[in-house]
mmCIF file of the C-alpha atoms, coordinates in Angstrom:
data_MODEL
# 
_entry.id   MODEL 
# 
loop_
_atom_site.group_PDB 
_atom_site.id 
_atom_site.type_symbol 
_atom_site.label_atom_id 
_atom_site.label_alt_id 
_atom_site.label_comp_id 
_atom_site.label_asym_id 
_atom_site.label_entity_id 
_atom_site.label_seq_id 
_atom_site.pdbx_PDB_ins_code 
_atom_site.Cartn_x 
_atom_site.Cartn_y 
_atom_site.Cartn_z 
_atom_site.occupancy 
_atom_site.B_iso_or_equiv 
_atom_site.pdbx_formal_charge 
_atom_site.auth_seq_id 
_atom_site.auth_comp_id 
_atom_site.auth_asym_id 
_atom_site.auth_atom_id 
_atom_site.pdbx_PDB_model_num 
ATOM 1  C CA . UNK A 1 1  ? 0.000   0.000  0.000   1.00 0.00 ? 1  UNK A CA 1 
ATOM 2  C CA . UNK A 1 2  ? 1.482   3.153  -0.814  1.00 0.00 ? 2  UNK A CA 1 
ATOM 3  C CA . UNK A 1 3  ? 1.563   6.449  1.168   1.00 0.00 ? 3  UNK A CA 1 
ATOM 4  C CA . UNK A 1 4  ? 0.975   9.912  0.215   1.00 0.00 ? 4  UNK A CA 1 
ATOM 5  C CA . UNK A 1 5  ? 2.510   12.550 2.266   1.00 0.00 ? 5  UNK A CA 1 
ATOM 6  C CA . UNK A 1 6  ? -0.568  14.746 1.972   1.00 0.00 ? 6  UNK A CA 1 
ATOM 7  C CA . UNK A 1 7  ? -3.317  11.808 3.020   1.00 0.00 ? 7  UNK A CA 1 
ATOM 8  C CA . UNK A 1 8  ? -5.383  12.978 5.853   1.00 0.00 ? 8  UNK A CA 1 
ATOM 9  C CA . UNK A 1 9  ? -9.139  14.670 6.160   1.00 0.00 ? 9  UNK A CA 1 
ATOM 10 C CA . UNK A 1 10 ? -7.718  18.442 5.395   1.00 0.00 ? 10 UNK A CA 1 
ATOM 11 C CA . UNK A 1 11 ? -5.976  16.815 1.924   1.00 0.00 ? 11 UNK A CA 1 
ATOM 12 C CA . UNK A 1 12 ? -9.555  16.806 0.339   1.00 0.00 ? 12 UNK A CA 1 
ATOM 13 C CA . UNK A 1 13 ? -10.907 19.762 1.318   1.00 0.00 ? 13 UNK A CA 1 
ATOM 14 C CA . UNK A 1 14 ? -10.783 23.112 -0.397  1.00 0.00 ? 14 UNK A CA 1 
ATOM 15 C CA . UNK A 1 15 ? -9.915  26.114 0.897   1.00 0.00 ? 15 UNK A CA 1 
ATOM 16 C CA . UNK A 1 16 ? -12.303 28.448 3.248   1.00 0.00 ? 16 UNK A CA 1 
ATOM 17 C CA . UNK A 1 17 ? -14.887 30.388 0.981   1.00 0.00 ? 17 UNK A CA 1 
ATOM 18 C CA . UNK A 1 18 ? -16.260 33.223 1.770   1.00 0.00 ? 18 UNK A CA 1 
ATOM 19 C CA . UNK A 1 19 ? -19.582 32.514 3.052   1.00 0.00 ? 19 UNK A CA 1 
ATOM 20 C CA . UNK A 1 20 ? -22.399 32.823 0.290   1.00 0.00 ? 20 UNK A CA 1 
ATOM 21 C CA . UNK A 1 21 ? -25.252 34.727 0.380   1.00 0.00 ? 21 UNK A CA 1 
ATOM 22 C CA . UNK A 1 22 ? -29.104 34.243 0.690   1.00 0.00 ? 22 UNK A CA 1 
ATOM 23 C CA . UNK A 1 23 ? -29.257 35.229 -2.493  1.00 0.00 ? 23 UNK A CA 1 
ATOM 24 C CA . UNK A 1 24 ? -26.688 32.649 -4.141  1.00 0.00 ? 24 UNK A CA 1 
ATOM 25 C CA . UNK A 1 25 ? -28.071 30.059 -1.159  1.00 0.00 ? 25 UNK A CA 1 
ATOM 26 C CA . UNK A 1 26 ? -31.549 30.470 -3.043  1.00 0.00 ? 26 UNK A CA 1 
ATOM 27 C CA . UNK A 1 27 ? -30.255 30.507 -6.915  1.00 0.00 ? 27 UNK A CA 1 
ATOM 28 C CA . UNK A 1 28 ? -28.641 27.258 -5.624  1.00 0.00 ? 28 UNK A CA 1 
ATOM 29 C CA . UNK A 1 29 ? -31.395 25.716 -4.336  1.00 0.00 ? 29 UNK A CA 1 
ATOM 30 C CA . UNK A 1 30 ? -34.133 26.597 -6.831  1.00 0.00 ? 30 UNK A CA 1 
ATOM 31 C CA . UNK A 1 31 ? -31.347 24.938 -9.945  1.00 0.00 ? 31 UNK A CA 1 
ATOM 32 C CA . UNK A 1 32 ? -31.250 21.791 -7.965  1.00 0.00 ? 32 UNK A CA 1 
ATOM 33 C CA . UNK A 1 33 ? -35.481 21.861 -7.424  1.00 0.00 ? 33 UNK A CA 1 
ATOM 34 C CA . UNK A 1 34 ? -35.651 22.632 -10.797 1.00 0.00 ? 34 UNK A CA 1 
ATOM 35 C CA . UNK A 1 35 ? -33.428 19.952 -11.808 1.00 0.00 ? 35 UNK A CA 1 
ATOM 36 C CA . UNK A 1 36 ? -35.216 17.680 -9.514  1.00 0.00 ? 36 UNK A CA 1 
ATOM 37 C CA . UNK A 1 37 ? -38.317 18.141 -10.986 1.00 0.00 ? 37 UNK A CA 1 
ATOM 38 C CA . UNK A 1 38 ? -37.461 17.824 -14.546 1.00 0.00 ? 38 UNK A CA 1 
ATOM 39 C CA . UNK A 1 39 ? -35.371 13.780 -13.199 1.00 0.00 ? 39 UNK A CA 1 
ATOM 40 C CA . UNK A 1 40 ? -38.936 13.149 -11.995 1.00 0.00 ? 40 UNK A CA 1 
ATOM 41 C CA . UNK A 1 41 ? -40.730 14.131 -15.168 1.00 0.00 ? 41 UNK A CA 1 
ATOM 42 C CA . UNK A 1 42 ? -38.181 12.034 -16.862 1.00 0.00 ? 42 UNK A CA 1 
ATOM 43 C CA . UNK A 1 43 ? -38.556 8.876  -14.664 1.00 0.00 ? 43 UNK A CA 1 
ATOM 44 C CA . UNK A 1 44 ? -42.641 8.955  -15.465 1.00 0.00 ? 44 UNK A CA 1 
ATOM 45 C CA . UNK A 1 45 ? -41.857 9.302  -18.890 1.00 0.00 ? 45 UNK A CA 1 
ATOM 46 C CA . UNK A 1 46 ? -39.887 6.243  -19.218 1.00 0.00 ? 46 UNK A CA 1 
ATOM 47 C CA . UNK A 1 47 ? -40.961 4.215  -16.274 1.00 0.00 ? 47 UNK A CA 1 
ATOM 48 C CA . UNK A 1 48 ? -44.824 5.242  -16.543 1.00 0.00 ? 48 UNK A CA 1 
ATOM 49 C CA . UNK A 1 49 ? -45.890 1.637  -14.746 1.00 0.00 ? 49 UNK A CA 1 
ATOM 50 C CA . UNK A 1 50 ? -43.495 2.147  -11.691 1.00 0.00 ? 50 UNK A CA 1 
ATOM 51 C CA . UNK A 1 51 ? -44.077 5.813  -11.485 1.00 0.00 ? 51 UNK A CA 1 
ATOM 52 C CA . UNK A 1 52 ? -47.776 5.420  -11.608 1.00 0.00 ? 52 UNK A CA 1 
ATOM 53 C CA . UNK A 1 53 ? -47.301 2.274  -8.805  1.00 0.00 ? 53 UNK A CA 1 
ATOM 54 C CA . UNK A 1 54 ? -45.500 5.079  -6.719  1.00 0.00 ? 54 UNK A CA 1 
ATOM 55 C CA . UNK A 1 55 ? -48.375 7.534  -7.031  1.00 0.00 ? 55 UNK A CA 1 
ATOM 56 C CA . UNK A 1 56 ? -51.280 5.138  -5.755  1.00 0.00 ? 56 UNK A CA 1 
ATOM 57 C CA . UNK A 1 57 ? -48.725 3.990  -2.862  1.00 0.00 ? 57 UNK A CA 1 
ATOM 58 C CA . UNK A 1 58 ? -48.528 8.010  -2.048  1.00 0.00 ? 58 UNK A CA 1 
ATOM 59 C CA . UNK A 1 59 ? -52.380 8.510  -2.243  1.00 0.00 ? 59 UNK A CA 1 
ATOM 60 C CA . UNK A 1 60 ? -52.860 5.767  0.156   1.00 0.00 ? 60 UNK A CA 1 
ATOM 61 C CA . UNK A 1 61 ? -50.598 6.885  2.384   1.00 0.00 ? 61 UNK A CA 1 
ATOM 62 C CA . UNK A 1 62 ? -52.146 10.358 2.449   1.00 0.00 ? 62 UNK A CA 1 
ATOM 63 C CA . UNK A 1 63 ? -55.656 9.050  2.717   1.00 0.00 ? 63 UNK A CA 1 
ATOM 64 C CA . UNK A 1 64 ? -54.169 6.641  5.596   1.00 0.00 ? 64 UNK A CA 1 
ATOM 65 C CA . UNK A 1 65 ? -52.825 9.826  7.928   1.00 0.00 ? 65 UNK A CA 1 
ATOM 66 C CA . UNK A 1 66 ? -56.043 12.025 6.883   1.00 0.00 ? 66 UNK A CA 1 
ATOM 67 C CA . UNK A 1 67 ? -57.452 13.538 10.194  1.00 0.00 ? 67 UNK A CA 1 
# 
């Protein structure tokens, strides 16, 4: 097994960032939603059968915890 002279937790890292803002925080977030969305839309348009399996399991379990 060989040995690197830099192997240890702080190796990986990258330097301290300045912390972002709200406002890059929320560009952030609402790319990966939007990205999120459009893998779902995907995954129902090729697995149509297993995504429409997944929706009746969710509707049951909403109609299950219904007050």
């Amino acid at each position: 097994m060989k040995s690197t002279p830099h192997s240890g937790p702080s190796s990986t890292e990258e330097p301290a960032a300045p912390p972002e803002t709200e406002a890059e925080r929320r560009r952030r977030r609402a790319r990966f939603l939007r990205e999120l969305a459009e893998a779902r839309e995907l995954r129902a348009r090729v697995q149509p059968r297993r995504t429409k399996e997944r929706r009746m399991r969710e509707a049951l379990r909403m109609r299950t915890f219904r007050i």
